[in-house]
N, C-alpha and C positions, 0 to 999 in steps of 0.2 A: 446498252448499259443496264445493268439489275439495278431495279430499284431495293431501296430499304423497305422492307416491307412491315416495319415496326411500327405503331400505330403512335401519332403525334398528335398534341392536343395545343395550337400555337393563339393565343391573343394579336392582335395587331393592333397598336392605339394609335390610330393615323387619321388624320382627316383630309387627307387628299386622297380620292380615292385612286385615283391612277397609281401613286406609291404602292397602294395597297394592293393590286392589280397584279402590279412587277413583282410583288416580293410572295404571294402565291404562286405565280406562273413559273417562278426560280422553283420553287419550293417542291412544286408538284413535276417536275423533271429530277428529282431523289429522293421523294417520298411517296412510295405509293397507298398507305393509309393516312393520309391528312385531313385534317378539320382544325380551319382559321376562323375567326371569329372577327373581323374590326368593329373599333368602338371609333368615335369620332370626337369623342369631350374626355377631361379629366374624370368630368362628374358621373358620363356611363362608364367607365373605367373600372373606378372605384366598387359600381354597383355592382360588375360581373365579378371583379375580386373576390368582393365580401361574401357573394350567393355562390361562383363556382369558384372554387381553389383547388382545382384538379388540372390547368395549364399545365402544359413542360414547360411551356418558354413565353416571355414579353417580350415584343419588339414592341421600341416607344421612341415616340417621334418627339423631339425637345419643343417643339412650336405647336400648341393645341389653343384653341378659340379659348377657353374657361382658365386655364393655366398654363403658365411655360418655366421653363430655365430650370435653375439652382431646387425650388420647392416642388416643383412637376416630380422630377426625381428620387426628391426624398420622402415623397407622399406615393408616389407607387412603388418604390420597394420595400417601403414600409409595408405597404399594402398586401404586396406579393409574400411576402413572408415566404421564404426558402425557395420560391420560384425565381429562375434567373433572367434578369433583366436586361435586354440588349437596348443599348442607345443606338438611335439611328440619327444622324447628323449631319450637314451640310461642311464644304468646305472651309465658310464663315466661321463656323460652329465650333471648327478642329480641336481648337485649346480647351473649349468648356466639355468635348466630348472625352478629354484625357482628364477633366477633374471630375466626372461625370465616377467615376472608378472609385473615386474616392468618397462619395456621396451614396456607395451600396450599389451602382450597377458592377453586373457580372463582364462587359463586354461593351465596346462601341464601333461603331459603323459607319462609313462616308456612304452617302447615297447612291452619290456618282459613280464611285468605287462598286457597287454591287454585283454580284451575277450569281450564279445558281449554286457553283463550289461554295463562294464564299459564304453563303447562307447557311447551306448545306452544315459546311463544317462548323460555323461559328455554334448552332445547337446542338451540335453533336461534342463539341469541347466544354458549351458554356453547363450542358447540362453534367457532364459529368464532373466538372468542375463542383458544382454545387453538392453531387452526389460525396464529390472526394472529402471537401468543406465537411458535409452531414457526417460523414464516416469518422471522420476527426475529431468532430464535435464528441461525437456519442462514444470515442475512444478515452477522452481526456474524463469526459464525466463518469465511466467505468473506472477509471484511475482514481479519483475525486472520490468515488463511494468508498472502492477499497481503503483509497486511504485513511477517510474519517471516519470509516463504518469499522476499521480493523477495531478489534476486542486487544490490541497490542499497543502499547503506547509507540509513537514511531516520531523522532526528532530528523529533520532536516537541517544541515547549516555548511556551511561556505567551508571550503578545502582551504581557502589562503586565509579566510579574514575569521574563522572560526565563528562568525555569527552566526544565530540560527534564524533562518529562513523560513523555515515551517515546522509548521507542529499540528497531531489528529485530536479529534475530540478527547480520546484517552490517556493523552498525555497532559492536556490540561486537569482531567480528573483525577490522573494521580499524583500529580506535581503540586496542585494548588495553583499554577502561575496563569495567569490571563493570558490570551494570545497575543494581548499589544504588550505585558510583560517578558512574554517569552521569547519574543520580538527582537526586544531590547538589550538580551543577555548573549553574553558569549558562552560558546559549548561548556567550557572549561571553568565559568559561573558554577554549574550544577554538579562539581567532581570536588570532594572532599580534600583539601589541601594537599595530603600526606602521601597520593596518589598521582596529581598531575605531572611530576616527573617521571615517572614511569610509564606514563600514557601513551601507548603508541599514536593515538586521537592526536595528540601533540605531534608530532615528527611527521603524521598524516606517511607513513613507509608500510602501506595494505599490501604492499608487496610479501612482508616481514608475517604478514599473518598465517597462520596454517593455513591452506587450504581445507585440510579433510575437516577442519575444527577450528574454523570462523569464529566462533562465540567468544567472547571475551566477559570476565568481570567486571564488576567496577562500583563504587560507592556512591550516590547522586543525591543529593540534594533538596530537599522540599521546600515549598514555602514556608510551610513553619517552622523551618527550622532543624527538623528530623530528616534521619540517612536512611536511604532503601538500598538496599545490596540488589545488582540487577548483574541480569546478563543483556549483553547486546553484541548484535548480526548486521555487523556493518558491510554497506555497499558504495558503491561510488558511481553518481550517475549525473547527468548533465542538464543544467538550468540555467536558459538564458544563455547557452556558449561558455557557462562555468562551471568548472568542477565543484562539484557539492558531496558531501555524503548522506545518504540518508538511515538510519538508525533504527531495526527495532530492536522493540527492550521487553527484557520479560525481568517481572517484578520475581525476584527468587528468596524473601527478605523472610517470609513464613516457612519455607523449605527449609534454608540454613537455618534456623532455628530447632526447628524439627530436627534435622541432623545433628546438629548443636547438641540437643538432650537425647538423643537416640545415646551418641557418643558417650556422653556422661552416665546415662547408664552402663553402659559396656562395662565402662571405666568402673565402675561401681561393681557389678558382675566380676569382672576379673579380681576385684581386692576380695569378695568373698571366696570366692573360686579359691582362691591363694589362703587365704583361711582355714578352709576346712581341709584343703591337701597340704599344707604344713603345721599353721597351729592348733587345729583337731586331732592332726594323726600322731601330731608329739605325746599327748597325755596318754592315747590307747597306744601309741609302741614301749612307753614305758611299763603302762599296767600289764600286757602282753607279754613283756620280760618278765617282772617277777612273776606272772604264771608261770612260765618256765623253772624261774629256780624254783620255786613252790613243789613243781611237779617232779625234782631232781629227791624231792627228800621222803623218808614216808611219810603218811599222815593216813588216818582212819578211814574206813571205807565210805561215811556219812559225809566226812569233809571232802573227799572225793568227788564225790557225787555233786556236791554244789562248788568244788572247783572243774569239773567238765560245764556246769551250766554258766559257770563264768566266761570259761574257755568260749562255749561254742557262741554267746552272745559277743563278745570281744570280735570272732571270727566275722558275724555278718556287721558288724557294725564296721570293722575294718573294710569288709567288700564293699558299702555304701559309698564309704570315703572316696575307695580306690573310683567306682563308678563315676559319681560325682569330679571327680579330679579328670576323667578320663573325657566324659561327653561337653567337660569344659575346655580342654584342648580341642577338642572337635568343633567345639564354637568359633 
């Protein structure tokens, strides 16, 4: 049989040293880089904890000279800090070695029961158990950053009961509401009266929503009183075994403004525009008429001369108009 040739680094807090004997000799028939260490008190225990924290694995014997049972337990996994803790236990023991689980060990053990497999595998699950634990750990607090470090305000709340469940630091900042106020409120709290009938949030049918074009409007609410026009990218994701949505929101309340008087000038642009291509061109196509009849009759070659410099300023003024009228349809 190949050994594992992966290097272990295993405590033993045992004070019988035969125990400790048996559960090296198991050990070293499927590990061929090992280094065990037995301690024989709580008290040296504790010391190698505190100075080496570089173990894979505790095996801990519930019956020690200095301490036993229930605090034994919860004083070295304490100890151990993310190191996984196997209880080794007597048949007497059985019951307290399954609450034993519940007090931070990773794993428990019948003596009697032992042989080299069992060993073998018990560190080889317990530790990657603890690894799977870490990875989880450090999954959720990436989750955690994102969500209260988003620069987005983001609301969380219940699909049936419409409460809201969570909220990021940002949404407290731009809402005004405290997190135990926000707590407190239903989604449908922060939606402008004249809107929640309409609100697909209402009928919770994400089905109904576009795909390509998720985003929705909608008018919210603030502590003090005042409305923010926002858009929000709703999602639907699962807390606790329940359907939740989670919400972000972009503040769009300075943009539609912006729009808002972009617009109004247009709007302003277009009544001059219409100005000067009907009520400007009115007075110069009538004065450009009687040049005509003027020019139908004689008249002296002086008056002439300063009806062509009439004519021909009429002319460019008329082409301005035309211009002006022309690159305003082009607008």
């Amino acid at each position: 049989m190949k050994k594992d040739e992966k290097p272990y680094s295993i405590l033993v807090i045992e004070d019988n040293l035969g125990d400790y004997v048996i559960i090296e000799e198991y050990l070293s028939e499927y590990i061929l880089n090992l280094r065990t260490t037995q301690v024989e008190s709580f008290k040296k225990a504790s010391e190698y904890l505190e100075n080496e924290n570089s173990y894979d694995l505790v095996f801990l014997d519930l019956s020690l000279p200095d301490k036993s049972g229930e605090e034994l337990v919860l004083e070295i996994t304490k100890r151990a800090d993310g190191i996984p803790v196997v209880v080794l236990t007597g048949f007497a023991d059985l019951e307290f070695g399954t609450k034993s689980l519940a007090l931070g060990a990773s794993d428990y053990l019948v003596k009697d029961n032992l042989s080299p497999a069992v060993l073998y595998k018990s560190i080889l699950y317990n530790i990657q158990r603890v690894n799977f634990i870490s990875e989880l750990r450090e999954s959720r607090k990436k989750y955690t950053d994102l969500f209260q470090l988003s620069p987005s305000p983001i609301l969380v709340y219940d699909l049936e009961t419409l409460n809201i469940l969570d909220v990021n630091e940002s949404a407290i900042e731009t809402y005004g509401f405290s997190r135990t106020e926000f707590l407190s409120l239903n989604i449908l709290d922060i939606h402008s009266e004249d809107q929640i009938e309409s609100l697909p949030i209402k009928e919770f049918d994400f089905q109904k929503i576009n795909k390509e074009s998720p985003q929705k409007r909608a008018r919210h609410l603030r502590k003090k009183g005042d409305f923010i026009d926002v858009e929000i990218n709703p999602a639907i994701v699962n807390i606790n075994n329940r359907d939740a949505v989670m919400i972000v929101i972009k503040d769009i309340t300075e943009n539609l403004k912006y729009i808002h008087k972009i617009e109004e000038q247009n709007q302003k642009f277009r009544e001059i525009a219409w100005i000067q291509s009907h009520v400007v061109r009115a007075p110069l196509a009538r004065m450009m008429g009687l040049m005509n009849l003027l020019e139908s009759v004689e008249i002296n070659p002086e008056d002439q001369e300063i009806l062509n410099f009439i004519r021909q300023s009429a002319d460019e003024l008329d082409q301005i108009v035309r211009d002006i009228a022309s690159k305003s349809e082009n607008i």
